[in-house]
C-alpha positions in Angstrom: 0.0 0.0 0.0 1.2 3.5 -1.0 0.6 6.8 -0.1 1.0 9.9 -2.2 4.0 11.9 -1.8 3.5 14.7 0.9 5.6 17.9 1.5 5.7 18.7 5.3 6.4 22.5 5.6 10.7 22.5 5.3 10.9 18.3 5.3 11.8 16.2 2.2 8.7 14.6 0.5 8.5 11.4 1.5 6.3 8.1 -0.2 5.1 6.2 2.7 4.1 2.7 1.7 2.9 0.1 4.1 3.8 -3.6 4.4 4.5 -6.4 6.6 7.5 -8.2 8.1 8.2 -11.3 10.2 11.1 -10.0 12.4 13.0 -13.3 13.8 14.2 -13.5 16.8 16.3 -16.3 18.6 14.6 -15.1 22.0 12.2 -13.2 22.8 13.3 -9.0 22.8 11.9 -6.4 25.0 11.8 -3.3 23.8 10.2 -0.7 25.9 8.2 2.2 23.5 6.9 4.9 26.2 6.1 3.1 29.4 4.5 0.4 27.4 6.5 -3.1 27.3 6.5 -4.9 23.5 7.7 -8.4 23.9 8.7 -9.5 20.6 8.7 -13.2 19.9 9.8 -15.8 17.4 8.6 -15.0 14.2 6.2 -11.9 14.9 4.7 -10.2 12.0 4.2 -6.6 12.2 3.8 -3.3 10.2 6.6 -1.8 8.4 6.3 1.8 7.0 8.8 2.5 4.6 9.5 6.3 4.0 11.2 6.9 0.8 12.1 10.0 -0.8 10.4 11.4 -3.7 13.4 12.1 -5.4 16.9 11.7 -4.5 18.3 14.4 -1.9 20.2 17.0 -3.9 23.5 17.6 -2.9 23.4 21.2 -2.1 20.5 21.5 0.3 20.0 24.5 2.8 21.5 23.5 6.2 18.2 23.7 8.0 17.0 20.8 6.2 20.3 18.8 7.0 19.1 19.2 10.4 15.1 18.5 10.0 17.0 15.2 8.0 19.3 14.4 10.7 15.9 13.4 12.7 15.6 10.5 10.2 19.5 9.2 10.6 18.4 5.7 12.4 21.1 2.5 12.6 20.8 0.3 9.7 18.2 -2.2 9.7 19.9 -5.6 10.1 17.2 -7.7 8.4 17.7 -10.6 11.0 17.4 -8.5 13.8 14.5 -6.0 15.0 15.0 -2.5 14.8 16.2 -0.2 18.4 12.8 1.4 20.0 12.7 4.8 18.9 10.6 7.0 21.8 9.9 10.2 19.9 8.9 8.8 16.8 5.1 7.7 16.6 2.7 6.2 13.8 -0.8 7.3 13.6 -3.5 5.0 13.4 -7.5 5.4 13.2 -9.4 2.4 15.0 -12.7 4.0 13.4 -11.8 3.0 10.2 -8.7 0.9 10.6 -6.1 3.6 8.8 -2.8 4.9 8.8 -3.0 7.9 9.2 0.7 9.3 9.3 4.1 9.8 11.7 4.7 12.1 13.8 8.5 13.2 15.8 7.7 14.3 19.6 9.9 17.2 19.4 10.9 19.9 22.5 8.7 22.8 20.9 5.3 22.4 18.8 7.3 24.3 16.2 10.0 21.3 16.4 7.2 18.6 16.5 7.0 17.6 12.1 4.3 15.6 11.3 3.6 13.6 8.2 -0.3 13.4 7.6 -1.0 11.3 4.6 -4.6 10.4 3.2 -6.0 7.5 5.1 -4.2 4.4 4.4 -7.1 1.2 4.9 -5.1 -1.7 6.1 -5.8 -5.3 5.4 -7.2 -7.7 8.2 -4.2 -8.9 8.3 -2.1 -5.8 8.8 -4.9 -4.2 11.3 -4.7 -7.8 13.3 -0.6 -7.2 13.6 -1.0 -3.4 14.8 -3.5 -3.9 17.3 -1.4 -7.5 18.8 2.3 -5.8 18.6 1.3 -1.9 19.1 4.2 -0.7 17.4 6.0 -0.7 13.7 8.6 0.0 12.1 9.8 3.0 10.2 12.5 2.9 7.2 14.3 5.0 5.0 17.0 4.4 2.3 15.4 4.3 -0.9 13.8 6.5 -3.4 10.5 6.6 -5.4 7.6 4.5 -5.0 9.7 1.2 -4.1 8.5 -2.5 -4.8 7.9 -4.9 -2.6 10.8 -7.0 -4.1 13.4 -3.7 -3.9 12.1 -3.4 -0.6 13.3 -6.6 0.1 16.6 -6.3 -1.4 17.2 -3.3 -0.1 17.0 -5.3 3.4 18.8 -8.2 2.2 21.7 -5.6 1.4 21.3 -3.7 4.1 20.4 -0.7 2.6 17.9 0.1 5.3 17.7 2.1 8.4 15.5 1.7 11.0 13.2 1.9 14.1 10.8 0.2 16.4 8.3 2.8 17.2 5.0 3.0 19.1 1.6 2.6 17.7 -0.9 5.2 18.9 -4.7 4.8 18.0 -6.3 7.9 17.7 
């Protein structure tokens, strides 16, 4: 599932497109995303929302949006491993209507707090069954244009990826 491309204010614009991982795991992982506890097990399937860029970053962008960038700067995504909890980043979802909604950053200031809004994203049965079990995904960058699922997977295979464990809010 894609979104459209969306232009936050100063931020990149950014495809968001939805899909689903099993994250292995040789034991089970804790990872604690705002007070809450996710225990992830052996072979849990959850939400992955991969953010790629429109177009690919020019090389002489204005220094503020190096820094509104830098907030997107997350390890890279070992594909055998599951991503480090991230606690400011959040993704959006509707219970109403069982969307995604968008991504949010919890920054100090409202001014420093970007969000991503994207038209509501339906998600399968499948997809809404993971969010609501795991309440959390994971968000990736490191690719451009409207990626397939395949390149998606390459791109983990080669580690190409970087990403984060984030929390799931239902609002």
């Amino acid at each position: 599932m894609t979104t459209p491309p969306q232009s936050p204010g100063r931020l990149p614009a950014f495809n968001m497109s939805l899909t689903h991982v099993t994250l292995p795991s040789a034991q089970v992982q804790v990872n604690r995303l705002t007070g809450l506890v996710n225990e992830i097990t052996l072979g849990t399937s959850v939400i992955v929302i991969v953010m790629s860029t429109v177009t690919a970053p020019a090389s002489n962008r204005p220094a503020e949006t190096d820094a509104d960038r830098s907030r997107l700067t997350w390890p890279t995504w070992q594909g055998d491993t599951i991503p480090e909890a991230h606690q400011k980043w959040k993704a959006v979802f509707a219970p109403e209507d069982r969307t995604f909604r968008g991504l949010y950053y919890e920054g100090p200031t409202l001014e420093e707090t970007p969000t991503f809004r994207v038209p509501a994203t339906v998600l399968s049965d499948a997809m809404w069954k993971m969010v609501q079990n795991e309440s959390c995904a994971v968000l990736c960058t490191g690719l451009t244009g409207d990626p397939s699922a395949a390149e998606i997977t390459t791109a983990l295979e080669e580690g190409m990826l970087q990403a984060v464990l984030v929390e799931a809010l239902f609002a």
